[in-house]
N, C-alpha and C positions, 0 to 999 in steps of 0.2 A: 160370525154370522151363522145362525142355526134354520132350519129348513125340516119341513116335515113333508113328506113325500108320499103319497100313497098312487099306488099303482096297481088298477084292474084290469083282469084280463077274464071275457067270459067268453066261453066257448056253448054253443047249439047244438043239437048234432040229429040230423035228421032221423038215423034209425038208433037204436040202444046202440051202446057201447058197452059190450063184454069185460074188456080188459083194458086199460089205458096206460103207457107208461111215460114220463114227461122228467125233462131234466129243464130246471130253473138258473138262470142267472139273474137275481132281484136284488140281490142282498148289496149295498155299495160296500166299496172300498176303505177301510185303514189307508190311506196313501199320502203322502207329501201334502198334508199342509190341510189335510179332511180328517174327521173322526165318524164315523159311524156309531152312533151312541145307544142307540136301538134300533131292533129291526124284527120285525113278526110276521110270518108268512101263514092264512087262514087260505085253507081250503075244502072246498065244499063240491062236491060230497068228501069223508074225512079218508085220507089215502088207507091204504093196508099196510104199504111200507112208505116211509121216508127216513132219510138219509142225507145230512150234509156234508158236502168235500169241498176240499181246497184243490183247484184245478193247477195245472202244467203251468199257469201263467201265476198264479195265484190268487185268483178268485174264487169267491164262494159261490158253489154250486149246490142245488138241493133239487134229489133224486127222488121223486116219489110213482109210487103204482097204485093201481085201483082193479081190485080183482071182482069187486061187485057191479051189476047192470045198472048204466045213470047214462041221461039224456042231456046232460048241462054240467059244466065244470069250470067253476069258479075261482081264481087264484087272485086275492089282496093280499098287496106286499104295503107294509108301513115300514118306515125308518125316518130315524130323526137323525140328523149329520149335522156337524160344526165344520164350517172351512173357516181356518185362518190367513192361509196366503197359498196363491200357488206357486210362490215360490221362484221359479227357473226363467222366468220371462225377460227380466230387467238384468239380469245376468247374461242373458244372449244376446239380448240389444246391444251391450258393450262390449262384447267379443269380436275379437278380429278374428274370425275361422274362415279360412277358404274352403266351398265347400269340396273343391275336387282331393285335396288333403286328409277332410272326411271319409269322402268317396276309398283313398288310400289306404287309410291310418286302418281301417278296417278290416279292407280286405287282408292286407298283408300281414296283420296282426291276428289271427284270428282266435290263435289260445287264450287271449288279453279279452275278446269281442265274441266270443262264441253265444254267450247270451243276444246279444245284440245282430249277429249275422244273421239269423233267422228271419228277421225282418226285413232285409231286403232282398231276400229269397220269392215265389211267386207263391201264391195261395191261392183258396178256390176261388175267391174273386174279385185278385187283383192278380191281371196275367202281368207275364211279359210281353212287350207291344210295340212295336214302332211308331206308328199313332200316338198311341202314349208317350212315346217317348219324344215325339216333335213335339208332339203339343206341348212338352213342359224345357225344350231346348233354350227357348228366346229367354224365359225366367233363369237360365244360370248361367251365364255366358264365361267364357274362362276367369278365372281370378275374382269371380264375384263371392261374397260372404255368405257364409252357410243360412245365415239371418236375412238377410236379402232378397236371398233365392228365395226360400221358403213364404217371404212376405210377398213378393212378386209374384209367386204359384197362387196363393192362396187369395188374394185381391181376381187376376186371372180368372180364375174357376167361377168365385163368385159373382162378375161380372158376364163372364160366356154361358151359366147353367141358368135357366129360369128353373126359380123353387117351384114345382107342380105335382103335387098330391096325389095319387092314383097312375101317375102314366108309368110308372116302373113297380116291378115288381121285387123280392128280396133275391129272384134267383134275373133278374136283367144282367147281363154285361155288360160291364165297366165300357169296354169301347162300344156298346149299341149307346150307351148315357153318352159318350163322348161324341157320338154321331147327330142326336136327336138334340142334343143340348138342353136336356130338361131331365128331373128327379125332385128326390128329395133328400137328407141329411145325410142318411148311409150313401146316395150316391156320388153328394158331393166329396164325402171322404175318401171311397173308396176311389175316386178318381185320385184325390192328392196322391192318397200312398202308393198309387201304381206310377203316378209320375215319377215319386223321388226314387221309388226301389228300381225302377228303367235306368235310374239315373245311377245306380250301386248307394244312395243312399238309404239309414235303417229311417223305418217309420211305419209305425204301428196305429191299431184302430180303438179308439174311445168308445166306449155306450157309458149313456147317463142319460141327465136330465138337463132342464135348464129353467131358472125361475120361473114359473107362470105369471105371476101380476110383477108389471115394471115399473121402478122405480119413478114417483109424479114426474111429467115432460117426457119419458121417455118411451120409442113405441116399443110395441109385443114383441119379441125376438121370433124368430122363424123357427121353429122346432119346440116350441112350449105346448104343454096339454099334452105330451106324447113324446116316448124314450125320445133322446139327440143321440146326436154321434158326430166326431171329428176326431182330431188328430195329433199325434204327440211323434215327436221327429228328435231321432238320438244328436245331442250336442256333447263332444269325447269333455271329457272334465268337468261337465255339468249336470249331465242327465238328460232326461226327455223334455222336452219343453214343446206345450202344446199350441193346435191353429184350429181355431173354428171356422171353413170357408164356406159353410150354409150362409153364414152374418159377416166373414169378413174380420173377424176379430179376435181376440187373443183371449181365452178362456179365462174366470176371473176369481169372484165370490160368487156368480150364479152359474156356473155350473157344477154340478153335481156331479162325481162319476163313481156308474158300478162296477166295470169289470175295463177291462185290458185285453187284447188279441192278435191275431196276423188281419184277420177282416173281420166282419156280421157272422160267419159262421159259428164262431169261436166263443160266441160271448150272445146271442141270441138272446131275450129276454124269456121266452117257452119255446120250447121244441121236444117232439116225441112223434111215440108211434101209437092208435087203438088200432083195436079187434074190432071193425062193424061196416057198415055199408054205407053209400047215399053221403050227402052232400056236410056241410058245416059248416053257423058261423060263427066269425068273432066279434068281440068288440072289446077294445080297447079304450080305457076312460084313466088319465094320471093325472095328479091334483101337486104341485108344488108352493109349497106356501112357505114364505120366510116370518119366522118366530119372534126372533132377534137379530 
């Protein structure tokens, strides 16, 4: 399945802007069972410097600055991806794992799991929580399968959060979402991973996309027209094996991913600093269309 993706992001900006410096996560992933085949990053006005890196996690980041005065700043990202399978799914459905044995294997092991311990470590915004940590108790109860759990949690979520646009923001806490019961994709994720890492289990945060036009019969998925985010949860002998609880479902051929992290901070689609005054805005416009 091939997919061509482009994603706008335009920024306003009330008074000039002197200087601007902005780091990018746009570019998808090489990863398990995706190919990123091309990918072109156009911006306007044309930076002074840019600079692509490969981050801590292994995504592509691209560094650019702007030392000239501009009132609007324009970033399209295109890539065309091929997914063939993701792979880990049908693998974990047939594993007998407990998850409290996860829980262990990890911690005790940790020379073996040092990549992987990080992720059930706290980050900027998925704390440690009590709250959290009840609310994801009844989903693991002892001796139940690391599979299980995770299907339990993630049915849960998507059932307690109503999907609602605008009422959170990128910097809301995870337990003000788990009070209010409403967000959106990052918050539903960001909920999962603080549940399972309360729990010592690892599990990590997804950005990407997700088809935009569905399959004849089938309705719009919640998170199309605009980055998605969900979740990928370490299985010991398998690997990560991903949960999307915006929709409930198990990630497939429509979803796309670009980057990998501890949470949103990590993997942000723009983020920077300018030089100038007075107010900004954005807008956000992404287009996923399947080729083949």
């Amino acid at each position: 399945m091939r997919y061509k993706i482009r994603h706008i992001t335009e920024y306003r900006y009330q008074e000039t802007v002197s200087i601007g410096h902005n780091r990018l996560c746009l570019v998808p992933l090489n990863y398990q069972g995706q190919k990123c085949l091309t990918s072109n990053v156009k911006i306007v006005p044309t930076p002074d410097e840019l600079v692509y890196q490969t981050d801590y996690f292994g995504n592509t980041l691209l560094f650019i600055s702007i030392y000239k005065e501009h009132s609007q700043l324009a970033i399209t990202s295109e890539s065309l991806v091929e997914i063939v399978h993701k792979g880990n799914t049908d693998q974990a459905l047939n594993l007998i794992l407990i998850w409290e044995d996860v829980k262990n294997k990890v911690a005790l092991h940790s020379d073996v799991f040092a990549e992987v311990m990080q992720y059930t470590l706290p980050s900027l915004h998925v704390p440690y929580s009590e709250a959290i940590r009840k609310f994801a108790a009844d989903c693991f109860p002892a001796g139940a399968t690391l599979w299980n759990g995770c299907q339990a949690l993630m049915q849960k979520i998507y059932s307690s959060l109503d999907f609602t646009p605008g009422f959170t923001t990128v910097n809301t806490p995870v337990e003000s979402v788990l009070v209010s019961r409403k967000g959106v994709c990052q918050d539903f994720a960001h909920l999962m991973i603080a549940c399972l890492r309360n729990l010592g289990l690892p599990a990590r945060y997804v950005s990407g996309y997700i088809e935009t036009v569905p399959p004849p019969g089938k309705e719009k998925l919640v998170g199309s027209d605009a980055s998605h985010a969900w979740v990928a949860v370490y299985f010991p002998e398998i690997g990560w094996v991903e949960f999307d609880p915006t929709n409930n479902l198990m990630p497939s051929y429509n979803h796309i991913t670009v980057a990998f992290g501890r949470d949103y901070f990590d993997v942000a689609p723009v983020k920077g600093i300018i030089f100038s005054s007075g107010k900004q805005d954005i807008e956000v416009k992404v287009d996923v269309n399947r080729m083949s």
